[in-house]
Phi, psi and omega in degrees: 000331178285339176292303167343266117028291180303303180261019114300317169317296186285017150282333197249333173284313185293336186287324174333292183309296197275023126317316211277302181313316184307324195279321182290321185279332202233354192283326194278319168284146166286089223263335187285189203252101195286110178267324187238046174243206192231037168284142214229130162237166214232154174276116152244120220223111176286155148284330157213173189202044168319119167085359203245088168311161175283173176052027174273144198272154174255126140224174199221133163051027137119058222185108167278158206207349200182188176201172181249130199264305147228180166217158179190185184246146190284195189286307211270007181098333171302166173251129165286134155233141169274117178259129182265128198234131170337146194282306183319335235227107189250125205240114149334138153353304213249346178318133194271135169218118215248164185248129192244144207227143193243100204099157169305338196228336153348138163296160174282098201249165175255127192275108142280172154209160217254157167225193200255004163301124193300330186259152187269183167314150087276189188281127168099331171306180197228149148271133181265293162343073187233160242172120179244160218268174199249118176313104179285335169320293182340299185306321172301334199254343162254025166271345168255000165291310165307299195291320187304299165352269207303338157299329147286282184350307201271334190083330167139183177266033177227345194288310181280003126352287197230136171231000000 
């Protein structure tokens, strides 16, 4: 009967534990549904947005403002994303938007940054301005593609040294 007893108890922590995780992981996100509010979305359309999800947070000046409400892909293959942006929160015309990854390994997010044109976003406007996001492999291989160059180039970090 104590065995019994030993494995529910360690059945009910685990299940515990991953409750606990779901809530850590998901706790953070806007998971209800805004029906009624005057929050405006807005189009920006990427060449790629790798890793960059529906419910990824939008921010301005390190200040979240939004989430990406949906995506899909245009006629030409691009990625659409719809961005939902606080109702408070009024965004130039000419505003720009690039997609950032937090961290070497870090989730994605969406930057805006504003420009200076007097008229504004409205619901249903497109960001023209967009920054597709950047693949740190791609990035790792041409920084060691640069060093290898430069290392030819160069005769090796011993060559000017020693003769």
């Amino acid at each position: 009967m104590k065995r019994e007893a030993k494995e529910i108890t360690v059945g009910g922590l685990v299940l515990l534990g991953l409750v606990l995780l779901f809530c850590f992981n998901y706790g953070g996100r806007d998971l209800t549904v805004r029906a009624a509010t005057n929050d405006y979305l807005v189009k920006a359309v990427f060449n790629r947005i790798d890793g960059m999800g529906e419910g990824g947070d939008v921010f301005l000046g390190g200040i979240k403002v939004g989430t990406v409400d949906a995506q899909e892909l245009d006629e030409h293959f691009r990625a659409v994303m719809m961005l939902r942006i606080d109702a408070d929160v009024k965004l130039p015309f000419d505003t720009s938007a690039a997609i950032h990854t937090d961290g070497l390994l870090g989730s994605k997010f969406v930057v805006l940054e504003p420009g200076g044109d007097e008229e504004l976003l409205k619901d249903g406007d497109e960001i023209t301005f967009t920054q597709d996001a950047m693949i740190v492999g791609e990035l790792l291989e041409l920084i060691i593609a640069q060093g290898r160059a430069r290392f030819a180039k160069g005769g090796g970090a011993d060559s000017k040294g020693a003769k």
